[in-house]
ZALOLUM-446526 format. One record per residue (C-alpha): residue number from 0; residue in one letter; x, y, z. Coordinates in steps of 0.5 Angstrom, whole numbers. Last residue first. Example, Ala and Ser with C-alpha at 12.3 -4.5 7.8 and 13.67 -1.06 7.14 Angstrom:
BEGIN
(rec 1 s (27 -2 14))
(rec 0 a (25 -9 16))
REM end
This chain:
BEGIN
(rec 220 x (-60 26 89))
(rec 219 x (-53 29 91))
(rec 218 x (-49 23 89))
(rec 217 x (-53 22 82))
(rec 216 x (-50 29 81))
(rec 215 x (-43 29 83))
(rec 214 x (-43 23 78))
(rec 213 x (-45 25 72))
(rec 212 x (-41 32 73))
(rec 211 x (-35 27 75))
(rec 210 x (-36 23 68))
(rec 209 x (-37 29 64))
(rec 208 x (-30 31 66))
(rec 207 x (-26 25 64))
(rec 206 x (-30 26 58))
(rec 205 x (-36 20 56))
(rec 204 x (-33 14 52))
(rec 203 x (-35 14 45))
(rec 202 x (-28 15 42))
(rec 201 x (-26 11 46))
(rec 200 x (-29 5 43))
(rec 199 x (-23 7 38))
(rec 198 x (-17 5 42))
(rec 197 x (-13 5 37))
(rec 196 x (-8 0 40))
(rec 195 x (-13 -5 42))
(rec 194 x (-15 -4 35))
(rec 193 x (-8 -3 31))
(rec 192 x (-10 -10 28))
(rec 191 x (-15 -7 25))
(rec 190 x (-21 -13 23))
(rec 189 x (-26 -10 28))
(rec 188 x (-24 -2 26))
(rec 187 x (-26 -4 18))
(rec 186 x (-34 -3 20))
(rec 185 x (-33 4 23))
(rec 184 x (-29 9 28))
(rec 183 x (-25 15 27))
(rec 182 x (-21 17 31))
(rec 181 x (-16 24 32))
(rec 180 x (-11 23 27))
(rec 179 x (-3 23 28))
(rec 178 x (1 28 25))
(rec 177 x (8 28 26))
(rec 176 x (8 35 22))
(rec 175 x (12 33 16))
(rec 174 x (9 26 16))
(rec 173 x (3 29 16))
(rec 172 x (4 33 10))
(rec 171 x (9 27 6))
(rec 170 x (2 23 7))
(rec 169 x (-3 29 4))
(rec 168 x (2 29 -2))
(rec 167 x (3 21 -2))
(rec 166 x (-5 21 -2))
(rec 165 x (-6 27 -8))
(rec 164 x (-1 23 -12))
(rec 163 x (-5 17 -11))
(rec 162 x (-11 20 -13))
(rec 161 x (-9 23 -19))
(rec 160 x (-6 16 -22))
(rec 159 x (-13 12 -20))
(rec 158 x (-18 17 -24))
(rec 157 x (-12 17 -29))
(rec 156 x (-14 9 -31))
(rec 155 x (-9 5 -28))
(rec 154 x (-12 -2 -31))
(rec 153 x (-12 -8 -26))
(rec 152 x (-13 -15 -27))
(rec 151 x (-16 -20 -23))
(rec 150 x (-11 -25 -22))
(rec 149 x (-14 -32 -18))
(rec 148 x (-13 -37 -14))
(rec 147 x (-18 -34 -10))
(rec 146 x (-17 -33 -3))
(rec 145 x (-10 -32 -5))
(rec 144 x (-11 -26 -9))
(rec 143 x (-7 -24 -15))
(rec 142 x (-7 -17 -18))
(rec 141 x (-6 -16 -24))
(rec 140 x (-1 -10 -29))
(rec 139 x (-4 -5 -34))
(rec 138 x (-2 1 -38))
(rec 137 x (5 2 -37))
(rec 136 x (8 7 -40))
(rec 135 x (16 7 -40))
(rec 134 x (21 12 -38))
(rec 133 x (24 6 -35))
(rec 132 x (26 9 -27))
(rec 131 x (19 14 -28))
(rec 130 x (15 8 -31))
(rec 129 x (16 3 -26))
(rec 128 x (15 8 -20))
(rec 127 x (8 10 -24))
(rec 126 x (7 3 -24))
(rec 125 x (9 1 -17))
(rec 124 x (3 7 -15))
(rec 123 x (-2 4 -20))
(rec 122 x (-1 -3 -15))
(rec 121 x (-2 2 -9))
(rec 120 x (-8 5 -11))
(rec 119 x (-11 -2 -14))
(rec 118 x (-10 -6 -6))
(rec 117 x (-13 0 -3))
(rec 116 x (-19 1 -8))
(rec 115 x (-25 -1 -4))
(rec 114 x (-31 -7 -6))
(rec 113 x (-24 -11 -5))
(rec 112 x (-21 -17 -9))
(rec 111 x (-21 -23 -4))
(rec 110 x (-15 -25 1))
(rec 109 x (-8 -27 1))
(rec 108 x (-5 -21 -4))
(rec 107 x (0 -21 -9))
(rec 106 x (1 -15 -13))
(rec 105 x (3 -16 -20))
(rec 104 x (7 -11 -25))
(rec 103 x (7 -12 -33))
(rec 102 x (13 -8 -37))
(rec 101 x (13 -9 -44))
(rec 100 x (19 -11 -48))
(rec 99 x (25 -10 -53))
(rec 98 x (29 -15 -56))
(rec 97 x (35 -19 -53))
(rec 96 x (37 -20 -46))
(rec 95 x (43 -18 -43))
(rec 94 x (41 -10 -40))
(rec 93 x (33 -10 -42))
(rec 92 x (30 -5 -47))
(rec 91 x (24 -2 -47))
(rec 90 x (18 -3 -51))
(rec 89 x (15 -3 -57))
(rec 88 x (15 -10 -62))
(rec 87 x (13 -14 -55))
(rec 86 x (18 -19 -51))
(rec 85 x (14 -19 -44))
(rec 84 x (17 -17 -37))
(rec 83 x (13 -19 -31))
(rec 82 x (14 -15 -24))
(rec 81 x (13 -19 -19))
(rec 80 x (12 -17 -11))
(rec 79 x (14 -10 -12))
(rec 78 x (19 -6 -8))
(rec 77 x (19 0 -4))
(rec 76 x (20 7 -5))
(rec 75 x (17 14 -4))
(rec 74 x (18 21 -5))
(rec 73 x (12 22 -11))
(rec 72 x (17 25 -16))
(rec 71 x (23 21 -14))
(rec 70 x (20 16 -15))
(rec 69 x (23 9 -12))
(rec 68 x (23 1 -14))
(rec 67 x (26 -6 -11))
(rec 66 x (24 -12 -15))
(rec 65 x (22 -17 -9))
(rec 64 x (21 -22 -16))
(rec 63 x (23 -21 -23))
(rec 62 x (20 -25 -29))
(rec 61 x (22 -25 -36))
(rec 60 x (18 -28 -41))
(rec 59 x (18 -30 -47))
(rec 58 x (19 -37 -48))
(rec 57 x (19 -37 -39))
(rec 56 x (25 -34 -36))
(rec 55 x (26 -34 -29))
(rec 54 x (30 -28 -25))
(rec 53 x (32 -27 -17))
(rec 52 x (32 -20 -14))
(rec 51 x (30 -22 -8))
(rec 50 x (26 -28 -7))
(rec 49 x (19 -26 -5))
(rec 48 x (13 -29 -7))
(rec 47 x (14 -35 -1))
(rec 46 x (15 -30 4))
(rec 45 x (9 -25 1))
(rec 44 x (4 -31 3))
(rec 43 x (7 -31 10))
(rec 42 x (6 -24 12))
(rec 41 x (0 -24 9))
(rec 40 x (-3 -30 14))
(rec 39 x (1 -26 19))
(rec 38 x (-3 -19 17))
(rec 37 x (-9 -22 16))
(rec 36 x (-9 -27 23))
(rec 35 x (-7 -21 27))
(rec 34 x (-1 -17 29))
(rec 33 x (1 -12 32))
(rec 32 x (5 -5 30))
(rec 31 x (7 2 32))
(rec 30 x (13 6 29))
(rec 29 x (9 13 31))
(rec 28 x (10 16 24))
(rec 27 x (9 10 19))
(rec 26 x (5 5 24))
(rec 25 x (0 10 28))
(rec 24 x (1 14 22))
(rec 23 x (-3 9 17))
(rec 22 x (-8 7 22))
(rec 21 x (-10 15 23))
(rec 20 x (-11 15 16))
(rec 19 x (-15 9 15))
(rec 18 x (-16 4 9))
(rec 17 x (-13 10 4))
(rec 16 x (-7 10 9))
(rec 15 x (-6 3 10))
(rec 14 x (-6 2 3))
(rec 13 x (-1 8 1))
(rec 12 x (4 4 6))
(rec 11 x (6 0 1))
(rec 10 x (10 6 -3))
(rec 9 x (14 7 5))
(rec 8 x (16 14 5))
(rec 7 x (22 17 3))
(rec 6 x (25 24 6))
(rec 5 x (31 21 6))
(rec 4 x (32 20 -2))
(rec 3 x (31 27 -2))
(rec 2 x (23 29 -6))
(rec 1 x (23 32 -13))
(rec 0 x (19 38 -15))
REM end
């Protein structure tokens, strides 16, 4: 199955869907946003990565940033922070350059690598999107995080391939239906910048018709 180029989903909107489902579809099918300090301070580390579409070349190696990208298969599309092209024996060949080379693509983020697997899943799915539009393999790519100044590479295991189809699959099911999930609360609902949209102290409040209920009683003792 191949997907319509209209009914693309935003790739890095696999983040916030693997973090919170009900996040994902407040931002992607009900068009809510707010911002906090994480998505700011985000916003502003992209902007100094992203140059679109501007090329540097260093010995051998290309480097392309804000390298827009698609899968037909998954129905999605976005564009990669950094995608690095290294010269290598077998590899692709690249339109006005010489010799063959691998593909290599790098994620950044502004904070520290995560116990969860958000940032990996959506950096595996940049790479499956580089694969089906170079009809290449890629083995690994990095993920920078601005916390540490570091890279820390990533391996996309097919553990990590399988579960990002699942995700785009259940995605494209939401999106279809305009679903939006009921609230479910937990640690990762303080740092959420949709909170006071969300609501999720909600969840615990008592039903309107509790409430009356509760109240008729205490007025009739």
């Amino acid at each position: 199955m191949e997907y319509k180029e209209d009914d693309y989903l935003m790739l890095s909107g696999i983040q916030h869907f693997k973090f919170c489902r009900r996040q994902w579809a407040l931002i992607h099918i009900e068009q809510q946003w707010a911002e906090n300090v994480h998505t700011v301070i985000g916003e502003l580390m992209h902007k100094k990565v992203h140059d679109p579409m501007s090329k540097e070349k260093r010995k051998d190696t290309i480097i392309v940033r804000a390298l827009p990208i698609a899968s037909r298969k998954m129905g999605i599309s976005g564009e990669c922070d950094v995608v690095e092209f290294h010269k290598c024996e077998d590899g692709i060949s690249l339109f006005g350059h010489r010799g063959l080379y691998s593909v290599f693509p790098v994620e950044y983020k502004k904070g520290k690598p995560k116990i969860t697997e958000e940032d990996k899943l959506q950096l595996t799915a940049q790479a499956m999107c580089l694969e089906e539009m170079f009809s290449t393999e890629i083995s690994e790519g990095a993920i920078f995080y601005g916390e540490t100044r570091r890279r820390e590479n990533v391996l996309f295991s097919q553990e990590l391939r399988d579960e990002v189809k699942e995700l785009f699959d259940e995605m494209h099911q939401y999106y279809s239906r305009g679903y939006t999930p009921k609230v479910k609360t937990g640690k990762s609902c303080n740092s959420c910048s949709l909170k006071e949209i969300c609501l999720p102290k909600l969840e615990k409040t008592t039903s309107v018709t509790a409430y009356i209920t509760q109240s008729l009683r205490e007025d009739a003792r």
